[in-house]
Backbone as XML, in Angstrom:
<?xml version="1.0"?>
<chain id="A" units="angstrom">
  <residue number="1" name="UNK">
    <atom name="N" x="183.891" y="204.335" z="248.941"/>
    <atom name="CA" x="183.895" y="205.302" z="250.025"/>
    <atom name="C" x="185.342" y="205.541" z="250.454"/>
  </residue>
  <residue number="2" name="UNK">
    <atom name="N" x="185.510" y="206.865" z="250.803"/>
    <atom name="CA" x="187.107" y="206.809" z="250.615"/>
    <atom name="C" x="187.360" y="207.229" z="252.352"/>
  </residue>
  <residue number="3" name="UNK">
    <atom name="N" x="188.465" y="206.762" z="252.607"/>
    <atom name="CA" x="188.891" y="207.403" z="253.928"/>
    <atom name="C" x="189.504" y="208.311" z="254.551"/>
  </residue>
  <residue number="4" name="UNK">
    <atom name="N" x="189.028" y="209.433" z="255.664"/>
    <atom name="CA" x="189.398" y="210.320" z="256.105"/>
    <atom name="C" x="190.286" y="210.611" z="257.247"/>
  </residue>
  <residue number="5" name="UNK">
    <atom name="N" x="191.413" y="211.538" z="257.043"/>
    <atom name="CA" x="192.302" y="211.275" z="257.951"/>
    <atom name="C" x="191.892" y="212.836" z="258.905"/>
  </residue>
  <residue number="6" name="UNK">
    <atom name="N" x="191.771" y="212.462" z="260.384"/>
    <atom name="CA" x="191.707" y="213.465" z="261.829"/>
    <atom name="C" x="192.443" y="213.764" z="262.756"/>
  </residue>
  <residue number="7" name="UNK">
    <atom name="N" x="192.670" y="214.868" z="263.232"/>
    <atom name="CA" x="193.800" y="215.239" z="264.059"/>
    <atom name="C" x="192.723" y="215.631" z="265.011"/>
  </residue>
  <residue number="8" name="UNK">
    <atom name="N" x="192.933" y="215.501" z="266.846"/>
    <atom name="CA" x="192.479" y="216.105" z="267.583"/>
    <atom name="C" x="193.487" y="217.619" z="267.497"/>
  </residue>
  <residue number="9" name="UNK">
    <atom name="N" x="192.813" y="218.365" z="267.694"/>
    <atom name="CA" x="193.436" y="219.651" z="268.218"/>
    <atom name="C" x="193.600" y="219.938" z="269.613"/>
  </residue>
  <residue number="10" name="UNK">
    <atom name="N" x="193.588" y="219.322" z="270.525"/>
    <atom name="CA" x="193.556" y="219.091" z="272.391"/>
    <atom name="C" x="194.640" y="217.836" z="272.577"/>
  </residue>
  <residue number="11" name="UNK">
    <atom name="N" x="194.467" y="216.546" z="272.007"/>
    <atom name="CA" x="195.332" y="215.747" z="272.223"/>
    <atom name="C" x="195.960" y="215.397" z="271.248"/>
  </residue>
  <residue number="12" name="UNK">
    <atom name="N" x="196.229" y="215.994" z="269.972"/>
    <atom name="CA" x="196.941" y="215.012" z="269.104"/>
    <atom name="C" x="197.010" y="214.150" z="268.266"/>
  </residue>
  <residue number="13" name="UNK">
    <atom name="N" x="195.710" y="213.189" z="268.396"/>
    <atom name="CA" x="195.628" y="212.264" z="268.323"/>
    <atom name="C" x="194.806" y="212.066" z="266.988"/>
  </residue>
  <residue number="14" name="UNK">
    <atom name="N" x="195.768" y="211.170" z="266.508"/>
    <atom name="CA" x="195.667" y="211.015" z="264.683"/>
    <atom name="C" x="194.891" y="209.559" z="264.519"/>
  </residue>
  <residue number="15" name="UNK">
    <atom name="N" x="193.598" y="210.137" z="263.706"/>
    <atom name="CA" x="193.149" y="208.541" z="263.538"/>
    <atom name="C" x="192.812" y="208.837" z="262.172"/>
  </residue>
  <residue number="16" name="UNK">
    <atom name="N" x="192.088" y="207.639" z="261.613"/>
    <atom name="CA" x="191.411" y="207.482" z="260.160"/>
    <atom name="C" x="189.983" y="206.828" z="260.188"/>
  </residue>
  <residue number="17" name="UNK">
    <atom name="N" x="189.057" y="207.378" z="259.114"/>
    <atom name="CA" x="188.241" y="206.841" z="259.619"/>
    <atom name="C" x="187.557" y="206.970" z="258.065"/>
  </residue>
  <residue number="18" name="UNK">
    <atom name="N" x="186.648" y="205.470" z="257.990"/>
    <atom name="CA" x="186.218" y="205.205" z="256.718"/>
    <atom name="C" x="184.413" y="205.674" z="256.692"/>
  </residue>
  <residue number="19" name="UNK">
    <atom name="N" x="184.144" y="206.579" z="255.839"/>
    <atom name="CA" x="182.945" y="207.121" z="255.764"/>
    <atom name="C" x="182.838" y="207.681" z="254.500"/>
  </residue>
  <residue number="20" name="UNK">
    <atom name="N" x="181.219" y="208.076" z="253.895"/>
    <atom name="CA" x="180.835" y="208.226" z="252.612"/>
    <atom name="C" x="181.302" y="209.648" z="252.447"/>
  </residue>
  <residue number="21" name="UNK">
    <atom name="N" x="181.550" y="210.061" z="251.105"/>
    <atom name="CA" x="181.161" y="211.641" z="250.921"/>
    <atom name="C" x="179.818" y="211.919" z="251.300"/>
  </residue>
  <residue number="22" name="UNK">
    <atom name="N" x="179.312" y="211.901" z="251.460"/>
    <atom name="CA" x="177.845" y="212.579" z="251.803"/>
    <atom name="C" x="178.006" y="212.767" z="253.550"/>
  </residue>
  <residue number="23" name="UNK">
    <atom name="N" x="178.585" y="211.874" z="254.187"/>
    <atom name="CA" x="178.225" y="212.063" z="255.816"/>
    <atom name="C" x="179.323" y="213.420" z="256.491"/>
  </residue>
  <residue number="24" name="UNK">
    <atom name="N" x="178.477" y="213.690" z="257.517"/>
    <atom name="CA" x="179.101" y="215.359" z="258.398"/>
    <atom name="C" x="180.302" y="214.390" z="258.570"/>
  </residue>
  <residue number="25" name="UNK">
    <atom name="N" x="181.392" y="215.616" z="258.623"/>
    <atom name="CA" x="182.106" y="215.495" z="259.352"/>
    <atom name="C" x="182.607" y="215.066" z="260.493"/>
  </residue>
  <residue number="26" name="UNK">
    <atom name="N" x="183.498" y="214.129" z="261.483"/>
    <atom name="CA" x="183.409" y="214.558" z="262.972"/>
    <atom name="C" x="183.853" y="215.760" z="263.657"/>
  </residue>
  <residue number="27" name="UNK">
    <atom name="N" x="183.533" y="215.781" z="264.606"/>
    <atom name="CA" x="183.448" y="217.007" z="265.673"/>
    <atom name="C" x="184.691" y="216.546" z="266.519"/>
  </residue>
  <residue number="28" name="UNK">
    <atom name="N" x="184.495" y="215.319" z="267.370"/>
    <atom name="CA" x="184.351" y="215.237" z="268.972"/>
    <atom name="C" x="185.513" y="213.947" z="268.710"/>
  </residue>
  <residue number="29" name="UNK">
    <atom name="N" x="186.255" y="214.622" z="269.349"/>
    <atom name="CA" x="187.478" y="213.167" z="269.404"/>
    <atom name="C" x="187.180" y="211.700" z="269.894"/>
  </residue>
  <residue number="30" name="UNK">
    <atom name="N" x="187.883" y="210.872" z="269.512"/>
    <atom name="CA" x="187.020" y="209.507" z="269.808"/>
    <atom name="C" x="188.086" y="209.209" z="271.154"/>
  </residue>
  <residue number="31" name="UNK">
    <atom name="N" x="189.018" y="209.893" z="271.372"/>
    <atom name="CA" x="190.124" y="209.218" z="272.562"/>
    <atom name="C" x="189.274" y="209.046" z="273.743"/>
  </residue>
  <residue number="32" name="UNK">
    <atom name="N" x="189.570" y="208.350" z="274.995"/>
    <atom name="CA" x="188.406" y="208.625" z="276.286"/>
    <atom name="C" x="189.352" y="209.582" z="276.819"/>
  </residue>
  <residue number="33" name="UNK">
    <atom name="N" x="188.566" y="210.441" z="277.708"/>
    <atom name="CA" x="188.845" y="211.586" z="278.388"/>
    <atom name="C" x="189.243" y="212.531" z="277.540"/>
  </residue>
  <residue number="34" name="UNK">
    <atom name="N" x="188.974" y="212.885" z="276.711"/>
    <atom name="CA" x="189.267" y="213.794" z="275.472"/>
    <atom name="C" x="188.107" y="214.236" z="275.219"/>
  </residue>
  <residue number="35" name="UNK">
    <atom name="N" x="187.810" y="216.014" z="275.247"/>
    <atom name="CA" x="186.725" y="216.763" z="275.069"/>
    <atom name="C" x="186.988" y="217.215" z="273.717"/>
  </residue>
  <residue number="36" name="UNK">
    <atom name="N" x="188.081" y="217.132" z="273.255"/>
    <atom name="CA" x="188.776" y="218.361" z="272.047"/>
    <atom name="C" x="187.921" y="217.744" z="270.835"/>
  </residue>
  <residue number="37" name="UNK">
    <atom name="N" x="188.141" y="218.942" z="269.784"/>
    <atom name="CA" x="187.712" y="219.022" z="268.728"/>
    <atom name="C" x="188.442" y="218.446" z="267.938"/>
  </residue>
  <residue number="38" name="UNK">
    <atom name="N" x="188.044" y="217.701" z="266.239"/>
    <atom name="CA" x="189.064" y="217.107" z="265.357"/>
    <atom name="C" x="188.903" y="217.803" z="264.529"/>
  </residue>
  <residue number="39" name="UNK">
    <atom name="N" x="189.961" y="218.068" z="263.322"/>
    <atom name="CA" x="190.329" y="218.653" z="262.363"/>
    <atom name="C" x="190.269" y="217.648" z="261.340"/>
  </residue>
  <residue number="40" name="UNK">
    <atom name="N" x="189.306" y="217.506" z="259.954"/>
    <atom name="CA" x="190.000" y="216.613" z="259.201"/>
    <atom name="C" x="190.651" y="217.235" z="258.095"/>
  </residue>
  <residue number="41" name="UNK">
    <atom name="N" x="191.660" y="216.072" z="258.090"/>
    <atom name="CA" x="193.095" y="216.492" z="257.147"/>
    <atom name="C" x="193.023" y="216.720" z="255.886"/>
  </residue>
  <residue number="42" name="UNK">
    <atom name="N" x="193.738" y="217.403" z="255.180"/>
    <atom name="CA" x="193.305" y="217.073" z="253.563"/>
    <atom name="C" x="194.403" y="215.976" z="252.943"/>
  </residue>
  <residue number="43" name="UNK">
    <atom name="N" x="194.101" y="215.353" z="252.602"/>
    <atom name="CA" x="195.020" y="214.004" z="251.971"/>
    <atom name="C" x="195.259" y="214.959" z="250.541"/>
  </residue>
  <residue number="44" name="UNK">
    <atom name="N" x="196.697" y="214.214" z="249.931"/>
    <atom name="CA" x="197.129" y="214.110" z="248.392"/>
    <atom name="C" x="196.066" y="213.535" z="247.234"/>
  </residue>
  <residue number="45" name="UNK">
    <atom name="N" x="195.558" y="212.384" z="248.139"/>
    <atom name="CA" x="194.815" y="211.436" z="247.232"/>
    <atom name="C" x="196.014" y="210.284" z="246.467"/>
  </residue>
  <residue number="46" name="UNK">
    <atom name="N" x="195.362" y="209.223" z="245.859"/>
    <atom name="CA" x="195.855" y="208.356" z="245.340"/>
    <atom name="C" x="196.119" y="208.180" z="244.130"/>
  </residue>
  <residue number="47" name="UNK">
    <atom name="N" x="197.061" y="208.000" z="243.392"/>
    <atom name="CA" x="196.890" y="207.588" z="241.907"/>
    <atom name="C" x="196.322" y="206.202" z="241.614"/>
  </residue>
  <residue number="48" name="UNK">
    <atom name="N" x="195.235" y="206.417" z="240.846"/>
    <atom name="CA" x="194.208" y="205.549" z="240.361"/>
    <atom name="C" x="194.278" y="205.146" z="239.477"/>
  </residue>
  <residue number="49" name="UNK">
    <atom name="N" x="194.502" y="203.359" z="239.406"/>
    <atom name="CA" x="194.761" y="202.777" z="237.786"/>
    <atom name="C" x="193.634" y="201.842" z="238.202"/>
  </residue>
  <residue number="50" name="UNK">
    <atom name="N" x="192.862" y="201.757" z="237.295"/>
    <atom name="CA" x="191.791" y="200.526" z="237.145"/>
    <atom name="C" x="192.565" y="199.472" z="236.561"/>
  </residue>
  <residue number="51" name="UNK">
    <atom name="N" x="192.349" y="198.505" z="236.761"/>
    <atom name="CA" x="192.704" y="196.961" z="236.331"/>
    <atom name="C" x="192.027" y="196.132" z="236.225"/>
  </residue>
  <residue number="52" name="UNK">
    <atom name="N" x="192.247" y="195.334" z="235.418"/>
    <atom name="CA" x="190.379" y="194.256" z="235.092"/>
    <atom name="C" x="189.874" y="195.026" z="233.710"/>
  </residue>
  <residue number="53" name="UNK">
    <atom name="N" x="188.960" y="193.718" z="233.229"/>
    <atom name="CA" x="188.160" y="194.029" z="231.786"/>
    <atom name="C" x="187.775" y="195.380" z="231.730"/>
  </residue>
  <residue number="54" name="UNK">
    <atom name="N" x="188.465" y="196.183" z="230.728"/>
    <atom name="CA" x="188.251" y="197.441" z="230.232"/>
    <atom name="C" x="188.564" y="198.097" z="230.607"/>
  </residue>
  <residue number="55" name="UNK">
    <atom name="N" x="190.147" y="198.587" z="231.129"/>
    <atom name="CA" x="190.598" y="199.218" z="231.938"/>
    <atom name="C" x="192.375" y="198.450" z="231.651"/>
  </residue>
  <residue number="56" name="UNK">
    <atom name="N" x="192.961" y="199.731" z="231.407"/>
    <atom name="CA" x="194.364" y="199.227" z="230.936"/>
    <atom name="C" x="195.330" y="200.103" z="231.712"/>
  </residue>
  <residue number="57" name="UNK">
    <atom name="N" x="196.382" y="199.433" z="232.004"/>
    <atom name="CA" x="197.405" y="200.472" z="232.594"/>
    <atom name="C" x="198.350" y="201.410" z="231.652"/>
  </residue>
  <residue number="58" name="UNK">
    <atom name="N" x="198.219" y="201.298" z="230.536"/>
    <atom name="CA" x="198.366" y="202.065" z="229.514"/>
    <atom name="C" x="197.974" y="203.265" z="228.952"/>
  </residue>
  <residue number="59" name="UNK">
    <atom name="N" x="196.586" y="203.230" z="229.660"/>
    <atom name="CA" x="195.686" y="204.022" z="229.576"/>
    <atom name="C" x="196.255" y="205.861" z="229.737"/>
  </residue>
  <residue number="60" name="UNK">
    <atom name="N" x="197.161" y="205.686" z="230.883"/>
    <atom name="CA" x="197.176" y="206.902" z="231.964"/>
    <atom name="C" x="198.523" y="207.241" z="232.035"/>
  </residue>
  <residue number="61" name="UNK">
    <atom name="N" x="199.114" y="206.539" z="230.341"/>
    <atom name="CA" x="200.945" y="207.371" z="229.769"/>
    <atom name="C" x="200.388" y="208.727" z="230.085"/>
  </residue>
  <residue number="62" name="UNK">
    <atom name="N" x="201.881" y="209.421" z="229.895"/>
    <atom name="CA" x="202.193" y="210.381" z="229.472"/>
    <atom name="C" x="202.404" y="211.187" z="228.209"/>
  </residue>
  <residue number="63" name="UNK">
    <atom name="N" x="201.626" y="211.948" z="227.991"/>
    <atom name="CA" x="201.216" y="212.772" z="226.360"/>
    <atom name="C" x="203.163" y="212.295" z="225.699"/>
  </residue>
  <residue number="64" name="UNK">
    <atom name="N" x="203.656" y="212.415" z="226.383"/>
    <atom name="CA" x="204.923" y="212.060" z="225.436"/>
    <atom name="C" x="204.896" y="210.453" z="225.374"/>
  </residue>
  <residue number="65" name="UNK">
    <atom name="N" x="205.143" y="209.745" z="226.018"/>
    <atom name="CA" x="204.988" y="208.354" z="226.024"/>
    <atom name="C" x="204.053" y="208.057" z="224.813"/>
  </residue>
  <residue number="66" name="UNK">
    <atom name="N" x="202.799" y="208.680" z="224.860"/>
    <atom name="CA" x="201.553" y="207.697" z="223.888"/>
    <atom name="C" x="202.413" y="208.237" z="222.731"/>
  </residue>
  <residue number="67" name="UNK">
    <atom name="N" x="202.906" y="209.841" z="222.716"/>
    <atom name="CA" x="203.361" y="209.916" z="220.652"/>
    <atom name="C" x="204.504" y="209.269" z="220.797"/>
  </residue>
  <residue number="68" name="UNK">
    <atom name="N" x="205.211" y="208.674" z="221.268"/>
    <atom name="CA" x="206.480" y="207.621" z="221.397"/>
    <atom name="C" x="206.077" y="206.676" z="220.878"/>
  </residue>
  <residue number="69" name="UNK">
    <atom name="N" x="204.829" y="206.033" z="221.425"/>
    <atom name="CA" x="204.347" y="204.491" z="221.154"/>
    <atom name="C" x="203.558" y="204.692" z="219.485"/>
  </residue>
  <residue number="70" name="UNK">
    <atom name="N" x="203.207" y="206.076" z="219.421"/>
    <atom name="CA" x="202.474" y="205.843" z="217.868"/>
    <atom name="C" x="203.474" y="205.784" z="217.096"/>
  </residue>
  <residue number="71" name="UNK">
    <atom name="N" x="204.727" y="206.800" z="216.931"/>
    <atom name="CA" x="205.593" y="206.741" z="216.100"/>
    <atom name="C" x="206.357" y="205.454" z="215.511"/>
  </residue>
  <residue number="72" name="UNK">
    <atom name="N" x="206.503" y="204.591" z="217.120"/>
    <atom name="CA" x="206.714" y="202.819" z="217.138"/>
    <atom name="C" x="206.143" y="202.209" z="216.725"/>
  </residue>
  <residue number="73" name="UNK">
    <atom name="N" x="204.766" y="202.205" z="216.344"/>
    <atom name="CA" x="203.755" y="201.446" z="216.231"/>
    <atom name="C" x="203.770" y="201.618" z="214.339"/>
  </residue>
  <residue number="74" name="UNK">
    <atom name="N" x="203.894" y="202.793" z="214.604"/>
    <atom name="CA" x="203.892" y="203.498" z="212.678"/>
    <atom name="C" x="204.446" y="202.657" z="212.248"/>
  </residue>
  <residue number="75" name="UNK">
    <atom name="N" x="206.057" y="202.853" z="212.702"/>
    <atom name="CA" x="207.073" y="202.469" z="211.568"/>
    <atom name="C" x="207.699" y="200.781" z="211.980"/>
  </residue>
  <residue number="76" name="UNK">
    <atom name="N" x="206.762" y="200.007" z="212.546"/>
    <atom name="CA" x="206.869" y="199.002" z="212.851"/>
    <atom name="C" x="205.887" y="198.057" z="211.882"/>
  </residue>
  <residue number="77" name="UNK">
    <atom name="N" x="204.740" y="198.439" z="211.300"/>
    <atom name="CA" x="203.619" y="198.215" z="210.137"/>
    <atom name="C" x="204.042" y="198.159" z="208.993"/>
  </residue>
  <residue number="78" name="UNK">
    <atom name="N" x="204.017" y="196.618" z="208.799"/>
    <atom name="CA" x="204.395" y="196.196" z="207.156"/>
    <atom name="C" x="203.204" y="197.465" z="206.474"/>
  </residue>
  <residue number="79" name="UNK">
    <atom name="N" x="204.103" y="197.607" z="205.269"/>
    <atom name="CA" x="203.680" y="197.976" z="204.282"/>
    <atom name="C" x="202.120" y="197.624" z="203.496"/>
  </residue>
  <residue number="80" name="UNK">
    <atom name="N" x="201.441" y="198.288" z="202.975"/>
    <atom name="CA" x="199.914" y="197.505" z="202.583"/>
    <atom name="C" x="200.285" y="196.475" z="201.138"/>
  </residue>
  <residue number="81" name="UNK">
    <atom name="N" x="200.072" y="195.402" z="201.233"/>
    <atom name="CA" x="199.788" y="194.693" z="199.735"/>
    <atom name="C" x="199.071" y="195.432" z="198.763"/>
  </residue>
  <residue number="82" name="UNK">
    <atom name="N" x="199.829" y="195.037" z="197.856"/>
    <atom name="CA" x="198.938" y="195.770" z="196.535"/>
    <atom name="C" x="197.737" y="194.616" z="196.169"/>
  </residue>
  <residue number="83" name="UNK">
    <atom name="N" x="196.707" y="195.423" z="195.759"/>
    <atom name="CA" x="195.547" y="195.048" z="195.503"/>
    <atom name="C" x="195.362" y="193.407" z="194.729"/>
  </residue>
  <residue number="84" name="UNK">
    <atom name="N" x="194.453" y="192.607" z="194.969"/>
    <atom name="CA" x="194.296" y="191.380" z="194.710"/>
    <atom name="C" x="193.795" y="191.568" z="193.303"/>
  </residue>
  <residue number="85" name="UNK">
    <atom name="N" x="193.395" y="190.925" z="192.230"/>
    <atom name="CA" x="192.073" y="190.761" z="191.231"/>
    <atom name="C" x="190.628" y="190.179" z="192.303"/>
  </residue>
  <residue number="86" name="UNK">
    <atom name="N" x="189.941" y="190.298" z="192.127"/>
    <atom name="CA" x="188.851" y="189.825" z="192.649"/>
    <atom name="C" x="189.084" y="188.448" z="192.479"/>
  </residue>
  <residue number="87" name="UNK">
    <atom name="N" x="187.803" y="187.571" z="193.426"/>
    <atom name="CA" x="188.037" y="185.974" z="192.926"/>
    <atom name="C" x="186.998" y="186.270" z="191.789"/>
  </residue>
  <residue number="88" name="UNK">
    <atom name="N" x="186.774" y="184.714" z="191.171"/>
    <atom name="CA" x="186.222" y="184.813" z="190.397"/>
    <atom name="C" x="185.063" y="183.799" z="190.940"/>
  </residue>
  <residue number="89" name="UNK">
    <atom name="N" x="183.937" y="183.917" z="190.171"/>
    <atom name="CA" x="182.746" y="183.557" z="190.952"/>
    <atom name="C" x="182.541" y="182.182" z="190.702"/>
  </residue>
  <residue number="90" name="UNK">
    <atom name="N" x="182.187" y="181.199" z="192.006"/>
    <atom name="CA" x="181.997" y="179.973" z="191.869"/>
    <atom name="C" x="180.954" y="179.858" z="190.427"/>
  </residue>
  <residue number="91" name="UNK">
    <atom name="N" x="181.122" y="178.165" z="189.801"/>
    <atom name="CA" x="180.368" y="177.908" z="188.885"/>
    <atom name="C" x="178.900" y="177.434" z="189.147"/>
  </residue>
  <residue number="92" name="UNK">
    <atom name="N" x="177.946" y="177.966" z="188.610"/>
    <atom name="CA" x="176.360" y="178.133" z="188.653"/>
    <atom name="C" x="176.532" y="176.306" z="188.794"/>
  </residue>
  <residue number="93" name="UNK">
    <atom name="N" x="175.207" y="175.863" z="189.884"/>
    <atom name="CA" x="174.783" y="174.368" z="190.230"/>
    <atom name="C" x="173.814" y="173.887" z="189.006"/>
  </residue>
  <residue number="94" name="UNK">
    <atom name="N" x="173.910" y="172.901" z="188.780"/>
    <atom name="CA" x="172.981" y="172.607" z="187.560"/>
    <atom name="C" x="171.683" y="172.905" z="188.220"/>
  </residue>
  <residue number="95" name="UNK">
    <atom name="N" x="170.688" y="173.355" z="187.728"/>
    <atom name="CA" x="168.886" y="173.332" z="188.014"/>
    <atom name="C" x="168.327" y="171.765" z="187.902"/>
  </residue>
  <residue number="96" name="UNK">
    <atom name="N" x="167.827" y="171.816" z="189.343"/>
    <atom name="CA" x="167.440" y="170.311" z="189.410"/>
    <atom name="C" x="166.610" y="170.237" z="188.263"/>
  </residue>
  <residue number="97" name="UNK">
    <atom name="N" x="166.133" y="168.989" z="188.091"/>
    <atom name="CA" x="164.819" y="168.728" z="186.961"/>
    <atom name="C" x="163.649" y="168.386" z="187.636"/>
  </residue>
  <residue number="98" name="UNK">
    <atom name="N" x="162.413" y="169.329" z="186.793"/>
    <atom name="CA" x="161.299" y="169.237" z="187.369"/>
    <atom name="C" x="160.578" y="168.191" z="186.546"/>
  </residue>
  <residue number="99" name="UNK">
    <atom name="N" x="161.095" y="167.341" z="185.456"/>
    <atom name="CA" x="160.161" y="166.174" z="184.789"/>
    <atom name="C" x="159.833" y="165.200" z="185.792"/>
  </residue>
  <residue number="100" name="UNK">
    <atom name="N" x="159.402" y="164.268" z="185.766"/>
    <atom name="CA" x="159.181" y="163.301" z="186.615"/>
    <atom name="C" x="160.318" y="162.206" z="186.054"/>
  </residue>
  <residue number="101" name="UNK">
    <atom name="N" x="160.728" y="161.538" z="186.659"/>
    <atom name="CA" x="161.587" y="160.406" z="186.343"/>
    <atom name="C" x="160.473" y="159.376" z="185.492"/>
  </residue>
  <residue number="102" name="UNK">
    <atom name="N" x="161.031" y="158.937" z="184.233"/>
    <atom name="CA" x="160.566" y="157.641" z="184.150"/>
    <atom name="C" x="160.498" y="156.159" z="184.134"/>
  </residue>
  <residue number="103" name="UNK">
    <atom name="N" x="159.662" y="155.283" z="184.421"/>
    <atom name="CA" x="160.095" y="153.928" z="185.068"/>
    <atom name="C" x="160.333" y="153.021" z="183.953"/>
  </residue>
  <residue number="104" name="UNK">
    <atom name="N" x="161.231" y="152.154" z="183.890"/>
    <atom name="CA" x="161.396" y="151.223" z="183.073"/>
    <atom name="C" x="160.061" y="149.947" z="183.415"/>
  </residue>
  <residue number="105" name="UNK">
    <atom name="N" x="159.418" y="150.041" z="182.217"/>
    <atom name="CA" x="158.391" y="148.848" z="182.478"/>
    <atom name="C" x="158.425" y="147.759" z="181.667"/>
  </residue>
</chain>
């Protein structure tokens, strides 16, 4: 919920006040003895960086900055290895034996 900044138009008098987007506006100045009406202000707004899991400050470069960092990133990447031979495949387990053992008698 973000906060709204009010000017009386009768006295002056600058306050802030924390309320949802969805709720009216105020009217009626909060000063005592003050009948006047408030004006609310329009703010700049804030620049917004999320921080915490999934959310990077990196995020929100500048279109020149990010092709800066790819070009860096390019020519900073070893080269690819040339291709391996495959391994070669472990050797087959002997097949147990299904005879029965026999007993020395």
């Amino acid at each position: 919920m973000p906060n709204y900044d009010y000017v009386c138009q009768t006295c002056g008098h600058r306050f802030e006040v924390f309320q949802s987007m969805n709720d009216a506006k105020l009217e009626d100045c909060p000063q005592e003895g003050c009948e006047g009406k408030v004006r609310r202000l329009l703010g700049t707004g804030a620049g917004l960086i999320f921080k915490g899991s999934g959310f990077y400050q990196t995020d929100y470069r500048s279109n020149s900055y990010q092709e800066g960092a790819k070009q860096d990133s390019a020519a900073s990447k070893p080269a690819k290895p040339a291709e391996s031979a495959p391994a070669a495949a472990p050797a087959a387990a002997p097949a147990p034996s299904s005879a029965p053992a026999k007993s020395a008698d």
